[in-house]
C-alpha positions, 0 to 999 in steps of 0.5 A: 705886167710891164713891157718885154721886148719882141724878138723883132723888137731886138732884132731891129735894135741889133741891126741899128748897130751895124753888126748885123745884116738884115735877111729877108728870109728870117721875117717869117720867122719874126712874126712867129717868134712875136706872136709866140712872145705875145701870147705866153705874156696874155697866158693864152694858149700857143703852139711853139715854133720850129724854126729849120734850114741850112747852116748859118742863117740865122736861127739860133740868133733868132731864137736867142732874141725870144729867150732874152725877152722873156718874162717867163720861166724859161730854159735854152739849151743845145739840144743834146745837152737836155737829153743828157739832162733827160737820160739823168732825170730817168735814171733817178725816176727808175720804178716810177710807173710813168717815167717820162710822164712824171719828168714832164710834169715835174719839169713843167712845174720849173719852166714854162718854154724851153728853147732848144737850139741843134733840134737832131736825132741819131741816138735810136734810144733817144728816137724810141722815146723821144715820141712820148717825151715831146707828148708827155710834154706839150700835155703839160703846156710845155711850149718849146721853141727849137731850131735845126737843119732838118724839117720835122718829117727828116728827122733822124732820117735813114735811122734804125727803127725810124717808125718809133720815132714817128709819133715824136715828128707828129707831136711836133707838127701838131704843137709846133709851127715850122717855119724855114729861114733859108736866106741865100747868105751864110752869115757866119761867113760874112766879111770880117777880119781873119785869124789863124786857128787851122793849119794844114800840117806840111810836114813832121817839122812844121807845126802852126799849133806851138806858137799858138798854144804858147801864149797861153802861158807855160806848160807841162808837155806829155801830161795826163789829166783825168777827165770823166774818170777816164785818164787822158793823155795830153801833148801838153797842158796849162793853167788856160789850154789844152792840147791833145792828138785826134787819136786820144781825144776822138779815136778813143771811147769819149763822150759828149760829156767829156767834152763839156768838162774840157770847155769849161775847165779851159780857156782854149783847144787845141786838136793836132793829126787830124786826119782825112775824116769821111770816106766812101760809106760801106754797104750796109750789113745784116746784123746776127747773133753769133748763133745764126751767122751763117743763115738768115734768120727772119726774126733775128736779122736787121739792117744797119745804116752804111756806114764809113771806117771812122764814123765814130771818130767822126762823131766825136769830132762833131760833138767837139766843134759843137762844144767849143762853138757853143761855149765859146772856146777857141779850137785850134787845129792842125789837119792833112787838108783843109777844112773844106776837104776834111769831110768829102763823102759819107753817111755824115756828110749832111750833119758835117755841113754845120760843123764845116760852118762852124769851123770857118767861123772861128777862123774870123777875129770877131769870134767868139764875140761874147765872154763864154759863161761858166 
């Protein structure tokens, strides 16, 4: 077999260039990512790594640094993107007697590690099965590397139904080693060069957005594309960019996977009236049938999280950012306030942490930093 490099290897090799700083706190992280890497090359058994902490430390970096040095058969991807691919695979396998069970083996016989970076759960279908998932998986020698910003035992905490997805949170830290990468900097924010891709709208007049989306050539204005089957109904388009209101984009039925058609059909998003997106979290309410409105009914009833006026919106926004940062492409916005006033108080305001992160590092003139692949 011939010589793979270590993750700590190419860590060292990144920080000699001097565009990265080095960070104490993800050695931990190293050493585990190394002795992963060590085995899956002497084809000895390993239990996966879980790498978890706050925004900006480093781990999806990290974790890049053990995809690229593989010399197995190996998938990357976010998070949400696989369980995409999941929700397809299942659709096909409909009547199989073991659904989940034929997807692992049928994937284990493709890939050897699977390397899933935003590791977070707020789907109830996606927590329902996730536990035989990840099971169905590590049986089949499965080893995933992951990151996120919650230790297992916090997954999809506050969710509906949490106790069905307690066997995905023990699989986990039964086949997987946690380790948390929680350095005091956020390096996404380090020093750098800005440059303009969020205007706070002053007034009707005022729009930072024009000039911006104009040199990305000519464009038709008020135009309507088709997207996922569904029109969309955009300020204006060009050959490179899009340019589309928060109403028609996130306020509307959109999916994630509407999203990934956009960022790969443009070179760039741009995102205007984007509103004041959190609010005080309304009390949670006893969902009933139509039948049993007006008395409890024990069987029949069940709590819902708190949730604020535009959660959904919300959401969507989220899973946006998401995209572009992920495929590298440039969003650019025009919001009521700033980004950090954007997301105050809500049943979203730990998920909106990453977002807030992401949204300033695409304020500095080094991202996206790398060509964005298809």
């Amino acid at each position: 077999m011939h010589h793979t490099v270590l993750p700590s290897e190419r860590y060292h090799q990144s920080l000699a260039t001097g565009d990265f700083q080095p960070d104490p706190a993800q050695l931990g992280a190293l050493r585990l990512l190394d002795e992963c890497h060590i085995a899956l090359h002497a084809k000895k058994t390993i239990r996966g790594v879980y790498l978890w902490g706050p925004v900006g430390r480093g781990k999806t970096w990290l974790m890049d640094l053990f995809h690229q040095g593989l010399d197995v058969p190996a998938r990357r991807q976010h998070f949400h993107h696989f369980m995409q691919w999941v929700h397809r695979q299942l659709f096909a396998l409909n009547g199989t007697a073991d659904p989940l069970g034929q997807l692992a083996k049928n994937l284990s016989a493709e890939t050897r590690v699977l390397c899933f970076d935003e590791l977070h759960v707020s789907d109830i279908g996606d927590a329902m099965l996730l536990g035989h998932l990840f099971e169905a998986m590590f049986t089949q020698g499965i080893v995933i590397v992951a990151t996120s910003n919650q230790p297992p035992e916090r997954l999809y905490e506050g969710g509906y139904n949490r106790d069905r997805f307690a066997p995905a949170i023990r699989a986990i830290e039964t086949n997987m080693r946690t380790v948390e990468v929680a350095g005091e900097t956020d390096h996404r924010l380090r020093s750098g060069v800005s440059t303009q891709r969020y205007w706070v709208r002053l007034s009707a007049q005022e729009s930072g957005l024009a000039d911006a989306f104009a040199a990305y050539g000519p464009a038709t204005l008020k135009s309507t594309l088709a997207v996922g089957r569904r029109p969309l109904s955009a300020i204006g388009t060009s050959a490179r960019a899009l340019w589309c209101s928060f109403d028609e984009l996130c306020h509307a039925p959109r999916t994630a996977t509407d999203f990934i058609e956009l960022c790969q059909r443009f070179e760039a998003v741009f995102l205007s009236d984007v509103p004041v997106l959190g609010g005080a979290p309304r009390p949670a309410k006893i969902a009933r049938g139509t039948e049993d409105g007006a008395v409890r009914v024990e069987a029949g009833d069940r709590e819902l999280p708190a949730l604020a006026r535009n959660d959904d919106s919300v959401r969507r926004f989220i899973a946006l950012v998401d995209e572009c940062y992920d495929q590298r492409v440039p969003l650019y916005i025009e919001a009521y306030v700033s980004i950090d006033e954007l997301y105050l108080e809500g049943f979203l305001e730990f998920a909106f942490r990453r977002t807030r992160s992401r949204l300033k590092e695409m304020q500095l003139q080094r991202w996206p930093g790398e060509v964005r692949s298809g």
